[in-house]
MMTF fields as JSON, N, C-alpha, C and O atoms, coordinates in Angstrom:
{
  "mmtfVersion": "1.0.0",
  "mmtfProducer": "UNKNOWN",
  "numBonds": 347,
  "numAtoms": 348,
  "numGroups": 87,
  "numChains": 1,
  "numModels": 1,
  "chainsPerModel": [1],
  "groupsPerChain": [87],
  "chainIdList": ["A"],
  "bondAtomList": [4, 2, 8, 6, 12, 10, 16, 14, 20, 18, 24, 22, 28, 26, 32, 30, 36, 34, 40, 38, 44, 42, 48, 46, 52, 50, 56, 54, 60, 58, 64, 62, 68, 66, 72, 70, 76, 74, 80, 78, 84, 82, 88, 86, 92, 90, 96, 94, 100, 98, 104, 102, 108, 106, 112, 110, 116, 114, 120, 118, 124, 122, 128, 126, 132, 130, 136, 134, 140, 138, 144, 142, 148, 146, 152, 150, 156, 154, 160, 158, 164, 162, 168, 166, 172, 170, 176, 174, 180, 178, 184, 182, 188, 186, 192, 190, 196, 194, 200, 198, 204, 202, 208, 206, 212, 210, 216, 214, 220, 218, 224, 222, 228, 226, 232, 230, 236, 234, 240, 238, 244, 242, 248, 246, 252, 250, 256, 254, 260, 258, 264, 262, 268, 266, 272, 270, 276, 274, 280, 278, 284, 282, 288, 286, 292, 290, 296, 294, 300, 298, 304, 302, 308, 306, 312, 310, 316, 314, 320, 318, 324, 322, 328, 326, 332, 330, 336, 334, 340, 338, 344, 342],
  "bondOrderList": [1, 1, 1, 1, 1, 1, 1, 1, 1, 1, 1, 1, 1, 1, 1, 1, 1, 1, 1, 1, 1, 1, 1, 1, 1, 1, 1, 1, 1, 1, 1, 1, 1, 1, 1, 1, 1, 1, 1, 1, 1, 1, 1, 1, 1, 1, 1, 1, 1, 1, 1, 1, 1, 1, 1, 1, 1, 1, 1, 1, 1, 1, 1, 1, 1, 1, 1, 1, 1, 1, 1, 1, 1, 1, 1, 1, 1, 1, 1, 1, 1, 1, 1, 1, 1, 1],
  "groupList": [{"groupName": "UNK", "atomNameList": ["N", "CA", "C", "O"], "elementList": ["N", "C", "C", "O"], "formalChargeList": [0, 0, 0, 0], "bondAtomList": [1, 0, 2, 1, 3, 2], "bondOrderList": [1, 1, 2], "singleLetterCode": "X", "chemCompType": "L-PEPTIDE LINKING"}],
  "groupTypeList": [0, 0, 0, 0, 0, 0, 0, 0, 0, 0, 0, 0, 0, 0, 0, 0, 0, 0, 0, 0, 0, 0, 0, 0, 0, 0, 0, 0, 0, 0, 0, 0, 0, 0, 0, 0, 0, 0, 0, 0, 0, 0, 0, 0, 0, 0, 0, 0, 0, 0, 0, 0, 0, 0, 0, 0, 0, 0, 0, 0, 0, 0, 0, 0, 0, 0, 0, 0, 0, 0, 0, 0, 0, 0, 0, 0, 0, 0, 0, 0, 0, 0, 0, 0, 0, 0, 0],
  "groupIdList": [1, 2, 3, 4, 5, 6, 7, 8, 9, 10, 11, 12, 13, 14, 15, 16, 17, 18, 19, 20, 21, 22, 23, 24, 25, 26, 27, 28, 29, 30, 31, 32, 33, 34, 35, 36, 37, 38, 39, 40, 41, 42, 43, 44, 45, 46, 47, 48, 49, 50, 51, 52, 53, 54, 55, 56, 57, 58, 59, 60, 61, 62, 63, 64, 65, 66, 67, 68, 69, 70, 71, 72, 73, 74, 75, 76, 77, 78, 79, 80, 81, 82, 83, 84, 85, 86, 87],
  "secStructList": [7, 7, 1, 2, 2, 2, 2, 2, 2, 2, 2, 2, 2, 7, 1, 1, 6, 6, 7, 7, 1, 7, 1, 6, 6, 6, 2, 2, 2, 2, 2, 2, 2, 2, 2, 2, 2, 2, 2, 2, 2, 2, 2, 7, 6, 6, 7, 2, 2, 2, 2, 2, 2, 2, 2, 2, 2, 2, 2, 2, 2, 2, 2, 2, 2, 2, 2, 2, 2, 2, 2, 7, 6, 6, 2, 2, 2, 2, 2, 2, 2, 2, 2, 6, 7, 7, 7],
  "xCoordList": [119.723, 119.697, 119.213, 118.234, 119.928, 119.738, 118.248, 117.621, 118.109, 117.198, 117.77, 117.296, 118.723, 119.36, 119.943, 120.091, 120.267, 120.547, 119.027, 118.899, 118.146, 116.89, 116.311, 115.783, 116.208, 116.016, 116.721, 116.125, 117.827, 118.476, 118.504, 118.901, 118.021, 117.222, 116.002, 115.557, 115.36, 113.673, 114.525, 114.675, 114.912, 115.203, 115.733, 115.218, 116.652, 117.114, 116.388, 116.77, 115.239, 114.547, 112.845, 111.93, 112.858, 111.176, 111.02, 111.988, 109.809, 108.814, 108.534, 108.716, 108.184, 108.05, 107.841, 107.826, 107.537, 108.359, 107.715, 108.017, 106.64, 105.747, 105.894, 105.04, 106.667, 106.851, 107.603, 108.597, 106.868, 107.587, 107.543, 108.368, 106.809, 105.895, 105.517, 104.417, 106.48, 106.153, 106.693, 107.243, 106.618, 107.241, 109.089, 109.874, 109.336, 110.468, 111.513, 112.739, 110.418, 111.295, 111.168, 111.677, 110.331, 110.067, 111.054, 111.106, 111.867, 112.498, 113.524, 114.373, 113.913, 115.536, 115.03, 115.342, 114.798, 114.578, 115.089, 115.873, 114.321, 114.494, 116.324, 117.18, 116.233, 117.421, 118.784, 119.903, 118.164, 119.234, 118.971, 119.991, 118.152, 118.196, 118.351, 118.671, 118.301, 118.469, 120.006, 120.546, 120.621, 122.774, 123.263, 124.131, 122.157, 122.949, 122.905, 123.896, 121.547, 121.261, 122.092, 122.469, 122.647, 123.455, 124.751, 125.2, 125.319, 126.859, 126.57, 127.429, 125.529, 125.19, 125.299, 125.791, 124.666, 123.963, 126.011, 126.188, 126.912, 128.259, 129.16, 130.135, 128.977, 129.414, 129.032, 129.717, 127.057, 126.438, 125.601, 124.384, 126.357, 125.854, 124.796, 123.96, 124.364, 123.63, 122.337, 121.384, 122.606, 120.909, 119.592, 119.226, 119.178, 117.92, 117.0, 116.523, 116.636, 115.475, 115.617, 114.678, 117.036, 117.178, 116.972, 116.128, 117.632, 117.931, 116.297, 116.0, 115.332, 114.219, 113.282, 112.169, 113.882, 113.262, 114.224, 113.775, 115.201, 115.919, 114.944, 114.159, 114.905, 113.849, 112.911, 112.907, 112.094, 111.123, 111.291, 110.649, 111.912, 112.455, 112.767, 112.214, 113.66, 114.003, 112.367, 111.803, 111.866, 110.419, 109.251, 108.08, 109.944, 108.593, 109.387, 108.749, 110.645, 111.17, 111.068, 110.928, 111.191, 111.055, 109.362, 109.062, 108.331, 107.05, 106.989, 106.251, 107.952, 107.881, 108.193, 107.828, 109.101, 110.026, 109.165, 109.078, 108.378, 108.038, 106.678, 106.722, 105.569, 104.96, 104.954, 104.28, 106.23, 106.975, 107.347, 107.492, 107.459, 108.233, 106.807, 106.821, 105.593, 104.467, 103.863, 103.556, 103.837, 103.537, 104.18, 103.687, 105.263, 106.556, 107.677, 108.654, 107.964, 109.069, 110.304, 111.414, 110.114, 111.31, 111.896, 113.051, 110.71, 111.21, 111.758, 112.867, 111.444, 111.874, 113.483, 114.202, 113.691, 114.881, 116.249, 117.445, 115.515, 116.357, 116.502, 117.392, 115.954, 115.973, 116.953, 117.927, 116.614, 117.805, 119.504, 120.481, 119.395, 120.945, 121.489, 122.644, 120.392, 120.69, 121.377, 122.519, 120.452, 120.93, 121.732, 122.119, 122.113, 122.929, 122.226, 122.794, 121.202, 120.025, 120.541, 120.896, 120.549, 120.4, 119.312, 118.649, 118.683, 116.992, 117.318, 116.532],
  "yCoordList": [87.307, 88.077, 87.155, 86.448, 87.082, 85.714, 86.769, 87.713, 86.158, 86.335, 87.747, 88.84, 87.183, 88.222, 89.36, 90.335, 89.542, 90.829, 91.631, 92.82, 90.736, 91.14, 91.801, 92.791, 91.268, 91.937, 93.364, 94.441, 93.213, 94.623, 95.702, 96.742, 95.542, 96.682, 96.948, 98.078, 96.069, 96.55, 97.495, 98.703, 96.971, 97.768, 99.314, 100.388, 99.126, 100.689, 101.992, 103.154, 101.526, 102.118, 102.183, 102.855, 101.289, 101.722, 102.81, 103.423, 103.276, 103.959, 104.266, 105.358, 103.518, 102.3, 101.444, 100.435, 101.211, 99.398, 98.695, 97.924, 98.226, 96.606, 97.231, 96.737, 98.279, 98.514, 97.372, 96.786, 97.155, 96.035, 96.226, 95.593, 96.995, 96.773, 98.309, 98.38, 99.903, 100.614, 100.637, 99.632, 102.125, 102.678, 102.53, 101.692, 103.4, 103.262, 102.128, 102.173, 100.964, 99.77, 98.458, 97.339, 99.035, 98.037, 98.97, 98.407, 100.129, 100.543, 100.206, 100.076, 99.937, 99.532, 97.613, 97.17, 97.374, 96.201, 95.745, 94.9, 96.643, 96.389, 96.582, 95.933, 97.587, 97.8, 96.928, 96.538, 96.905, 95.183, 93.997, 93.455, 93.751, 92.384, 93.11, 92.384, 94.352, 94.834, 94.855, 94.412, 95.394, 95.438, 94.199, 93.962, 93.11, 91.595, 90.955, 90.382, 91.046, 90.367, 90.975, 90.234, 92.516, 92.91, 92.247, 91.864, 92.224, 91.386, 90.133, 89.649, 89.336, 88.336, 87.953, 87.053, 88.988, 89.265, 90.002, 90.026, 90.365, 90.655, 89.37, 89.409, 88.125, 87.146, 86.097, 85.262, 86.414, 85.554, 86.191, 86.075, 87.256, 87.666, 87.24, 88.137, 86.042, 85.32, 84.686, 84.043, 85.08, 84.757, 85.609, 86.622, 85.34, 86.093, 86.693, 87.817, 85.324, 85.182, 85.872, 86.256, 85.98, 86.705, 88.254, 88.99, 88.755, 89.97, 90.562, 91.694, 89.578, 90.199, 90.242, 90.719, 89.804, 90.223, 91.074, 91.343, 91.511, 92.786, 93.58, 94.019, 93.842, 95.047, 94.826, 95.78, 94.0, 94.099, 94.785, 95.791, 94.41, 94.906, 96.411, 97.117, 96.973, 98.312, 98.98, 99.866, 98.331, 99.31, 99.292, 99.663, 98.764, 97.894, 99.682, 100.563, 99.429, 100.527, 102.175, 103.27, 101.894, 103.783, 103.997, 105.152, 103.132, 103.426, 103.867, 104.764, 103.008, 103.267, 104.526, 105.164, 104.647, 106.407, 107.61, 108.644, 107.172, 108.217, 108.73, 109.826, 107.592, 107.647, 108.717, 109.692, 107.873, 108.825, 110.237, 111.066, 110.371, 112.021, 112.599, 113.278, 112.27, 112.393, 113.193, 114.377, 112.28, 111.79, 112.307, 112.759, 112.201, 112.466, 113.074, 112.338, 114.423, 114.453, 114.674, 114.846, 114.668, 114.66, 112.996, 112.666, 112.079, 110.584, 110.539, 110.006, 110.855, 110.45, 111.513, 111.137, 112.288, 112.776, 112.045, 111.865, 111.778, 111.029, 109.588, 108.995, 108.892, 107.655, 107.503, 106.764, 108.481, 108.637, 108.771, 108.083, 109.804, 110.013, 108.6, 108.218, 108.071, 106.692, 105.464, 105.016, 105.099, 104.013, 104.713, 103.996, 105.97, 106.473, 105.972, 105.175, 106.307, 106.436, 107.893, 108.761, 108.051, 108.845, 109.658, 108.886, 111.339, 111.271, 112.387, 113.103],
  "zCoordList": [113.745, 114.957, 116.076, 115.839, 117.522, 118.07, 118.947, 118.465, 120.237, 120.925, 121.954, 122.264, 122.171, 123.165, 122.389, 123.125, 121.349, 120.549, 120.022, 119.729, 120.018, 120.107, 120.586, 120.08, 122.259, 123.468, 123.462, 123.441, 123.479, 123.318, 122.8, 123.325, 121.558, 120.797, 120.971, 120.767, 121.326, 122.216, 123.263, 123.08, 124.077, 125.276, 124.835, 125.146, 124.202, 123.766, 123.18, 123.314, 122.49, 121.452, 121.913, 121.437, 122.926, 123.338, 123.869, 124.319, 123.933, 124.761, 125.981, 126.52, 126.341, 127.563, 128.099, 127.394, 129.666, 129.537, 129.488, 130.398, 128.84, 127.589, 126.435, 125.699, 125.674, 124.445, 123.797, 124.227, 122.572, 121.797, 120.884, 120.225, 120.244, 119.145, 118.638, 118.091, 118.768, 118.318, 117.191, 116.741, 116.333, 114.82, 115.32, 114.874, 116.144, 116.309, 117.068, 117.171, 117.619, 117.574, 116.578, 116.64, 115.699, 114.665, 113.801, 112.708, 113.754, 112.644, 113.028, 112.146, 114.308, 114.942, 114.372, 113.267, 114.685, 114.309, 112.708, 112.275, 112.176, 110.763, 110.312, 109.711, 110.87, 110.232, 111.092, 110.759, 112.041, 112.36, 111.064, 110.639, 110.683, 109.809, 108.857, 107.916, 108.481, 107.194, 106.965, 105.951, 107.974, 108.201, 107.676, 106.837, 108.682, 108.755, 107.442, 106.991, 106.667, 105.519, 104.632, 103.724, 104.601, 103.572, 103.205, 102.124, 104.697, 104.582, 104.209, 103.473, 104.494, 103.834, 102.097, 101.416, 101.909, 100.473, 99.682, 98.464, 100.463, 99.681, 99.726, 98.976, 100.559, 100.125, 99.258, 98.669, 99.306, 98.447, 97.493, 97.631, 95.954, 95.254, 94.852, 94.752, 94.508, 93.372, 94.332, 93.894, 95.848, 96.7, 96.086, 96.681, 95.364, 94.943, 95.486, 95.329, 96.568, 97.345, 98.721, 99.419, 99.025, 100.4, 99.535, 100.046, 98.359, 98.004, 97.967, 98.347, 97.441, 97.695, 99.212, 99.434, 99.768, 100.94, 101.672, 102.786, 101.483, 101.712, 101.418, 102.258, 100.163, 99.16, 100.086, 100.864, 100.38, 101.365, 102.507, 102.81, 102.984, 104.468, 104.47, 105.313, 103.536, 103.453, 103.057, 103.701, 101.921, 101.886, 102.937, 102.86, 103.883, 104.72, 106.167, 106.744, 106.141, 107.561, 106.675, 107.221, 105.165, 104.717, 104.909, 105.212, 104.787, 104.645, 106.42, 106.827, 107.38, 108.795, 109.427, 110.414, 108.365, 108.758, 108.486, 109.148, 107.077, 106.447, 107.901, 108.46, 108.238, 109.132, 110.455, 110.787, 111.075, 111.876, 111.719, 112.617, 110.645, 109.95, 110.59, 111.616, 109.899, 109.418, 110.916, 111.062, 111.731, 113.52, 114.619, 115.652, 114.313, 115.342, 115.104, 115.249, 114.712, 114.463, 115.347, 114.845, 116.532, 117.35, 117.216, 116.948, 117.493, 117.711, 116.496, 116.521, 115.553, 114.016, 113.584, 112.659, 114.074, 113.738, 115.083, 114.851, 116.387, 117.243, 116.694, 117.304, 115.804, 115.356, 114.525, 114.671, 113.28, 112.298, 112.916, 112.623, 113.761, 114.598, 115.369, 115.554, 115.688, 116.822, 115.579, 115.681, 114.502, 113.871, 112.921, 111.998, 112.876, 111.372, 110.221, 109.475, 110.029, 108.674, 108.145, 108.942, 106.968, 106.203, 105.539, 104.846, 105.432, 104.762, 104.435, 103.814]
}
């Protein structure tokens, strides 16, 4: 994910404006490197080491969601609709 596709999902998904760093732009986040590493991971079956930090990554944004459910549930059901998450 370069810098400027970066930026762009902060922007879409914050709060407000020095948000960088909430539940719901650390879950857009995730699930950007989570998309990218997948197509990764269907040309290169046998990467191990990326496949486990996938697993990371996905348990690292459901422990994020679940939070949110927990906290917020308007932000947390507009999140799911925005990235097409499934729950």
């Amino acid at each position: 994910m370069g810098e400027g596709q970066k930026a762009s999902v902060i922007q879409q998904f914050r709060q407000h404006q020095s948000d960088t760093g909430s539940p719901p732009v650390q879950v857009a986040l995730l699930t950007n490197r989570i998309n990218s590493l997948s197509k990764h991971l269907q040309t290169h079956q046998k990467d191990c080491h990326s496949r486990e930090g996938l697993l990371k990554m996905v348990s690292e944004r459901r422990r994020l969601l679940e939070y949110l459910q927990r906290h917020d549930e308007p932000t947390y059901r507009k999140l799911l609709s925005a990235l097409s998450l499934r729950k």
